[in-house]
C-alpha positions in Angstrom: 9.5 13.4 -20.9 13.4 13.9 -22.1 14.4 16.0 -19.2 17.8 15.1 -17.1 17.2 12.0 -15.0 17.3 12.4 -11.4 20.2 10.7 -8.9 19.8 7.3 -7.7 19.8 8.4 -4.1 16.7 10.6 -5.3 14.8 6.8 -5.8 15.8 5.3 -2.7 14.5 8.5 -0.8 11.2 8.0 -2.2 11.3 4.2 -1.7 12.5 4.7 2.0 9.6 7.7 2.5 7.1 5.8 0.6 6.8 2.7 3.0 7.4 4.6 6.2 4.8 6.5 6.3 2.2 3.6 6.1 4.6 1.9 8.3 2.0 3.1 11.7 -1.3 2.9 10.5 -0.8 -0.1 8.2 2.1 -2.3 8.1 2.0 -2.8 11.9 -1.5 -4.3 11.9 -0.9 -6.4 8.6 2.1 -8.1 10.8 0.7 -7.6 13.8 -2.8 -8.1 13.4 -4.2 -10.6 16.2 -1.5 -8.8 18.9 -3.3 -5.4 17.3 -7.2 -6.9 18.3 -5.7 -8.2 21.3 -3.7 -4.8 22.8 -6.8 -2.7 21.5 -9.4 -4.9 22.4 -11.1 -4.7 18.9 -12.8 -7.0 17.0 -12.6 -7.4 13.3 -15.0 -5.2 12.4 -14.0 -2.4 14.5 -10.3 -2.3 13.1 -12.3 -2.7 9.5 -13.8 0.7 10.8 -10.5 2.3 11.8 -9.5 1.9 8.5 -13.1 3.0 7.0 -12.0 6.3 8.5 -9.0 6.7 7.6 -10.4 5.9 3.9 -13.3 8.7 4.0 -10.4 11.2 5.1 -8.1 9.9 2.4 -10.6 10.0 -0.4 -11.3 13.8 0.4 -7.4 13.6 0.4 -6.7 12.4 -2.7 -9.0 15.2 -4.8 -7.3 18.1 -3.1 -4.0 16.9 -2.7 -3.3 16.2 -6.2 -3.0 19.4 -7.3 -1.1 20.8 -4.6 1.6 18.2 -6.0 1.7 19.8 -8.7 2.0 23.3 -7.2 4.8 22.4 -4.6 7.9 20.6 -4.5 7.9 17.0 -3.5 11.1 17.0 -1.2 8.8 19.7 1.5 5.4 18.0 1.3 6.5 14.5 2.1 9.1 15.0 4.4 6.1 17.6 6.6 3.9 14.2 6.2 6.2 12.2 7.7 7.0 13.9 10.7 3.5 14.5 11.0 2.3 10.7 10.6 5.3 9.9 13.4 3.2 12.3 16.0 0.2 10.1 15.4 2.3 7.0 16.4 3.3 8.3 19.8 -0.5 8.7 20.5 -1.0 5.4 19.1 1.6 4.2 22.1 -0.7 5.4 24.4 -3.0 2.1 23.6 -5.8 5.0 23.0 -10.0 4.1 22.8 -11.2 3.0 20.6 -13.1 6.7 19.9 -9.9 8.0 20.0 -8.4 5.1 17.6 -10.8 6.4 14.7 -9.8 9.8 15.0 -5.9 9.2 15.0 -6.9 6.7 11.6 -8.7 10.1 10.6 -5.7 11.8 11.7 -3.1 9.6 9.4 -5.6 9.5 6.4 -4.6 13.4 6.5 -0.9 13.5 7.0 -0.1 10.2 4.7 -2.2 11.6 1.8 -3.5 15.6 1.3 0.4 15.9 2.0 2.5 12.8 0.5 0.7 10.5 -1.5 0.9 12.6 -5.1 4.3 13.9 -4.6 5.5 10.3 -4.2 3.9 9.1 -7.1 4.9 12.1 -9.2 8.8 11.8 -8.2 8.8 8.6 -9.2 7.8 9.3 -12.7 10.3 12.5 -12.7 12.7 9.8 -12.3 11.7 6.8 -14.6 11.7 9.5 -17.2 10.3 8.3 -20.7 11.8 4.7 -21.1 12.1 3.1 -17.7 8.3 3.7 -16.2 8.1 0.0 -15.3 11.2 0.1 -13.6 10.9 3.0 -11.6 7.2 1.9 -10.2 8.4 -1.7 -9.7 11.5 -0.2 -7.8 9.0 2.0 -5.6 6.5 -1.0 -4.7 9.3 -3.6 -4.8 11.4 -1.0 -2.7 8.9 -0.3 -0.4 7.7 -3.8 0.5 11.1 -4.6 1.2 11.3 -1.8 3.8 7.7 -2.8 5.2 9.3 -6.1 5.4 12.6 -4.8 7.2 10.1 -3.0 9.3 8.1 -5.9 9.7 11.0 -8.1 11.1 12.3 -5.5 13.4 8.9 -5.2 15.2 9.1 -8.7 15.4 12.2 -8.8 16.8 11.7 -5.8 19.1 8.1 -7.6 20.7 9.8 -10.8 20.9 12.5 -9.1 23.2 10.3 -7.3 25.2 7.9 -10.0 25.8 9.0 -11.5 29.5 7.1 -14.8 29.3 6.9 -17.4 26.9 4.7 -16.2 23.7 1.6 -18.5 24.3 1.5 -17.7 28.1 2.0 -13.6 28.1 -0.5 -11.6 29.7 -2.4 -9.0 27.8 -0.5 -6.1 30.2 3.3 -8.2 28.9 1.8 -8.1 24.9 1.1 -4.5 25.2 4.2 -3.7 27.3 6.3 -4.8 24.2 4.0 -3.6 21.3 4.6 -0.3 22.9 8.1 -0.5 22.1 7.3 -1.8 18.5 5.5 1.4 17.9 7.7 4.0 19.6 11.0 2.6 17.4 9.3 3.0 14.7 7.9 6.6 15.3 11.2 7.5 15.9 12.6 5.8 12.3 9.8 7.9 10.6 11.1 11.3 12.0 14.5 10.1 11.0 13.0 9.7 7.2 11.4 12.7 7.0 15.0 14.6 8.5 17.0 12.6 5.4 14.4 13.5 2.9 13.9 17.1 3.9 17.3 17.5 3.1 18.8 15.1 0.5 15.5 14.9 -2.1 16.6 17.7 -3.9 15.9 18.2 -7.8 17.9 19.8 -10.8 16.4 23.7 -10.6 15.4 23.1 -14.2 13.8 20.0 -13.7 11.6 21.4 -10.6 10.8 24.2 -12.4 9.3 21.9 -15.6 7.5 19.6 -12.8 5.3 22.6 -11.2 2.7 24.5 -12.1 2.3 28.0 -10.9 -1.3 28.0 -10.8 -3.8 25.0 -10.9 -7.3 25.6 -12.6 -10.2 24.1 -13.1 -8.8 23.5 -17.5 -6.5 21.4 -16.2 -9.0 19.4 -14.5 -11.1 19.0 -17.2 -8.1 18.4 -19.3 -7.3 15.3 -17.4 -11.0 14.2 -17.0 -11.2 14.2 -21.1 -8.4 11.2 -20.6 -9.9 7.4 -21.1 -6.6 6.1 -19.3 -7.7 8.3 -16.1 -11.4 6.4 -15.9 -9.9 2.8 -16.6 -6.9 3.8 -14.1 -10.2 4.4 -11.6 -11.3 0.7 -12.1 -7.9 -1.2 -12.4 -6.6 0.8 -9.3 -9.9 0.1 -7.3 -9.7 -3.8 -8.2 -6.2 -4.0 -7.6 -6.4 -2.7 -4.0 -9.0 -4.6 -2.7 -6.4 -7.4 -3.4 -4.0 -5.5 -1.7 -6.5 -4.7 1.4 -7.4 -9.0 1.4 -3.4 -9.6 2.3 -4.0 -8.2 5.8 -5.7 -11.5 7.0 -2.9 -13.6 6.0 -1.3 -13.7 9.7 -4.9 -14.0 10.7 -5.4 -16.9 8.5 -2.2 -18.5 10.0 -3.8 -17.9 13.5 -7.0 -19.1 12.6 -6.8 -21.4 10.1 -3.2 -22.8 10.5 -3.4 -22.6 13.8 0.2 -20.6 14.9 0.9 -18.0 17.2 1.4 -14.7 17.7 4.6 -14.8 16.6 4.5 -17.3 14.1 1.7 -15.4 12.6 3.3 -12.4 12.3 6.4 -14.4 10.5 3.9 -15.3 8.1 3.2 -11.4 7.7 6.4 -10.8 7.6 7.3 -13.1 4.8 4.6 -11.6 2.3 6.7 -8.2 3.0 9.7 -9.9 1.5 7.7 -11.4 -1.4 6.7 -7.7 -2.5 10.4 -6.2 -3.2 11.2 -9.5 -5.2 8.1 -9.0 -7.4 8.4 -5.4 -7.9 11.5 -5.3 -9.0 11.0 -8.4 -11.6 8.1 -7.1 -12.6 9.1 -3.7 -13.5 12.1 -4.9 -15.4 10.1 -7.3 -17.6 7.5 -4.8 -18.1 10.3 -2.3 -19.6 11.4 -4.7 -22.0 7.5 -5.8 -23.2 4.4 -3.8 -22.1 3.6 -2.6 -18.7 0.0 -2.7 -19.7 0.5 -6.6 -20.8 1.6 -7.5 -17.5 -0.7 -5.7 -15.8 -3.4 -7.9 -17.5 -1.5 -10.7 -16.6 -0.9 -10.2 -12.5 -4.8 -10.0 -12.4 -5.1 -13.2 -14.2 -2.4 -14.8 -11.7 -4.6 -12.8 -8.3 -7.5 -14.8 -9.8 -6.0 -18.0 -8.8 -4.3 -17.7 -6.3 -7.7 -16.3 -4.6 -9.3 -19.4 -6.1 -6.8 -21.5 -4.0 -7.7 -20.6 -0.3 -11.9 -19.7 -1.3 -12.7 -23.1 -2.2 -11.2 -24.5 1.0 -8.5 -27.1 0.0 -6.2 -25.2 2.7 -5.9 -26.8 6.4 -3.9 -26.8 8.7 -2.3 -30.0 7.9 -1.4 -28.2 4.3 2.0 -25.9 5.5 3.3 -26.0 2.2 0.2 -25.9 0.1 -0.8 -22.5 2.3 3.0 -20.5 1.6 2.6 -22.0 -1.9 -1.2 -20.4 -2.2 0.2 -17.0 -0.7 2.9 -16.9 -3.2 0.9 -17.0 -6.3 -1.5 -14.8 -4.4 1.3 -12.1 -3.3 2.3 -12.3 -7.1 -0.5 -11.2 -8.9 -1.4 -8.5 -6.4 2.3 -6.9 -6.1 2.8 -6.9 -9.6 -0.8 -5.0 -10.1 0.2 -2.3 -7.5 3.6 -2.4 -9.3 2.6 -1.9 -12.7 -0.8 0.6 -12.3 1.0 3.7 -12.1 3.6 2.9 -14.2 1.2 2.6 -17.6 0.6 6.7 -17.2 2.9 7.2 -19.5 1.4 4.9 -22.3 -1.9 6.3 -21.5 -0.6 9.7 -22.3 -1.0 11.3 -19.2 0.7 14.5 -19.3 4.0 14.4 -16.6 3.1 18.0 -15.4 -0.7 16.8 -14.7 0.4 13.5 -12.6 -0.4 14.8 -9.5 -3.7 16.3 -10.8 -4.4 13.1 -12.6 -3.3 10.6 -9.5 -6.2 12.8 -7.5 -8.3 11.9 -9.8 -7.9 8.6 -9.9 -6.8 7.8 -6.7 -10.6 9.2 -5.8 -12.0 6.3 -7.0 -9.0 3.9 -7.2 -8.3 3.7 -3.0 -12.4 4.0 -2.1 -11.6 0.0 -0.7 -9.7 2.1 2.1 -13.5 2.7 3.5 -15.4 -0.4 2.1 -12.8 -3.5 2.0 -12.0 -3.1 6.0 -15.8 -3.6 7.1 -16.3 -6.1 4.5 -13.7 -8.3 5.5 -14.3 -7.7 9.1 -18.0 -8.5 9.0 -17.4 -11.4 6.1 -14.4 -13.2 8.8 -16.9 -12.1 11.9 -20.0 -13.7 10.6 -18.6 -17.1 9.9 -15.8 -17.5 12.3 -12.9 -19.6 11.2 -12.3 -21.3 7.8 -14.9 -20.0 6.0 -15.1 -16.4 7.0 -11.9 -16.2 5.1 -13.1 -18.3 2.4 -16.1 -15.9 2.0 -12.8 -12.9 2.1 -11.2 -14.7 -1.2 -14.1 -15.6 -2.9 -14.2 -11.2 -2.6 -10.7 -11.1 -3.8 -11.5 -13.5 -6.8 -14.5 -11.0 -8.1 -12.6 -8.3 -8.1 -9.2 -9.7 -9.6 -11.3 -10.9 -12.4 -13.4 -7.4 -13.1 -9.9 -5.5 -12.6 -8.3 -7.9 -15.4 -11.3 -7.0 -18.1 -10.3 -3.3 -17.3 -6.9 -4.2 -17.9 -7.7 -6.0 -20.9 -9.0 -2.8 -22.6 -6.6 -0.6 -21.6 -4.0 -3.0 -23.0 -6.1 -3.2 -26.2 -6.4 1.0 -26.2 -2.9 2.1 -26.0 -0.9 -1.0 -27.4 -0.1 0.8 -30.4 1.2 3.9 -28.9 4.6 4.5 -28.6 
């Protein structure tokens, strides 16, 4: 990969693209999550489902999108998913059923994956080049957390404002009155994405032409299944997401555990968001200058504490700074993981013109907690209400962080001697 590095801008488009489109279906009910059960009247479980199908439409996704990414231009397909995904949230405005609910989730696992997902993770590589992988994935993740938490603190804002009564006194009609708002401003910031992207994330002509294929067969899928770094990708990516999918319930936890409300809850949301920039861009630097596959290892190691720390129960709510404390090293180890999985592609000798074949591939397996980690957590906080439903969530977390850090291990172990 020696060809002409692409502009700055180029990185921030793809950071700015990359978070709003999960800004809808995601990030609002990771900061907004007991307002969301409230305003939908949903319990665990049934959000858990939401997400399951959004996760069977992204997993179908995933294997045929990949190789359009490498077929089209990134700048057309992601900025088409965006305004797409914005549609979905004026629906979503609408305070829909709950049948309804699963089919816009169905809806968004279309438009923020078959069309976006591998051209955002192939541009990102276009621009890390060959020497600054860990740095352009720990930009992305660090980037993007730090517009989910941006977006984060201006729904926060925006449903404070709106709300007419005093937080622990508003009706159910006042809460959904504001989260309206929260969901129609940010709709309208997507579209406004998708308009800069469509026409400033533009590529050399001779680097676009390198980046595509004219014609995807089924060698080139075989080609990428003969790779071992594609199959431990599958596991490490799998592992690593569950984490990421277990840092929904952290303004949850603050409501149920720590006993906040629905404000401070979503604060506490709302601060993981600006953990994530600050670790993915540390992350990435320090992986550049050592291993990218050595830290990976590492953040795995660090998940498995932290999930240690709030599954065997020495968090109440009488512990405030033992619980930001617990989320920190937990926040840690799963940003850097989600920072650093893409970015070993390179030492795994994945072929640049085969990324978004290859991130198909993996992503198949690698993003299957999009169907199973929702219900889990949602039957596993639903069946023992309170404290330990969510110790029963981390004690999940805490499995998987420590069979995603033996896959990590081996990986390291396989390409540390390639250059």
């Amino acid at each position: 990969m020696n060809q002409k590095k692409a502009p700055w801008y180029f990185l921030l488009l793809v950071i700015l693209a990359g978070e709003s489109v999960f800004i809808l279906p995601f990030v609002l009910a990771r900061v907004f999550r007991p307002t969301v059960l409230e305003v939908f009247k949903l319990d665990n479980i049934q959000l858990g489902l939401c997400f399951s199908v959004y996760g069977v439409v992204a997993l179908i996704s995933y294997l045929f999108g990949g190789p359009l990414a490498d077929k089209y231009q990134p700048r057309k397909l992601i900025a088409v998913a965006l305004w797409m995904t914005a549609l979905g949230g004026f629906v979503y405005a609408s305070f829909p059923s709950y049948s309804m609910l699963k089919l816009l989730y169905g809806y968004w696992g279309f438009t923020t994956i078959f069309l976006f997902w591998a051209p955002m993770i192939k541009a990102t590589r276009v621009w890390g080049g060959s020497s600054s992988q860990g740095k352009a994935f720990g930009f992305l993740d660090g980037g993007r957390g730090l517009v989910g938490a941006l977006f984060g603190t201006l729904g926060v804002i925006v449903f404070s404002f709106f709300l007419t009564s005093e937080i622990a006194e508003a009706t159910l009609t006042e809460s959904r009155t504001a989260f309206k708002q929260v969901i129609l401003i940010s709709s309208c910031i997507v579209i406004f994405v998708g308009i800069l992207v469509w026409f400033f994330l533009k590529l050399d002509r001779k680097i676009e032409e390198e980046i595509v294929l004219q014609k995807i067969t089924f060698s080139e899928i075989k080609q990428v299944l003969r790779l071992p770094a594609v199959w431990l990708l599958m596991i490490i990516i799998l592992c690593a997401y569950v984490g990421y999918k277990v840092t929904d319930v952290f303004s949850l936890y603050a409501k149920d555990v720590m006993n906040y409300n629905q404000v401070e809850s979503a604060q506490v949301g709302t601060f993981l968001l600006f953990i994530r920039p600050v670790i993915g861009v540390l992350i990435g630097i320090l992986a550049d200058r050592t291993q990218t596959t050595f830290w990976l290892m590492i953040s795995f190691f660090i998940s498995f504490i932290g999930a240690l720390l709030f599954a065997t129960g020495i968090i109440s709510d009488a512990e405030t700074i033992l619980f930001f404390i617990s989320i920190l090293v937990v926040a840690t180890g799963v940003y850097a993981a989600r920072s650093l999985y893409f970015a070993v592609m390179e030492r795994g000798r994945i072929p640049l013109v085969l990324t978004g074949t290859a991130v198909g591939l993996i992503s198949l397996i690698g993003y299957m907690p999009d169907i199973f980690a929702g219900p889990a957590i949602g039957y596993l906080l639903e069946d023992s209400p309170g404290v330990q439903g969510h110790q029963h969530v981390f004690w999940m977390l805490a499995v998987f962080a420590l069979i995603g850090g033996i896959a990590a291990l081996y990986y390291f172990q396989l390409f540390k001697k390639k250059d």
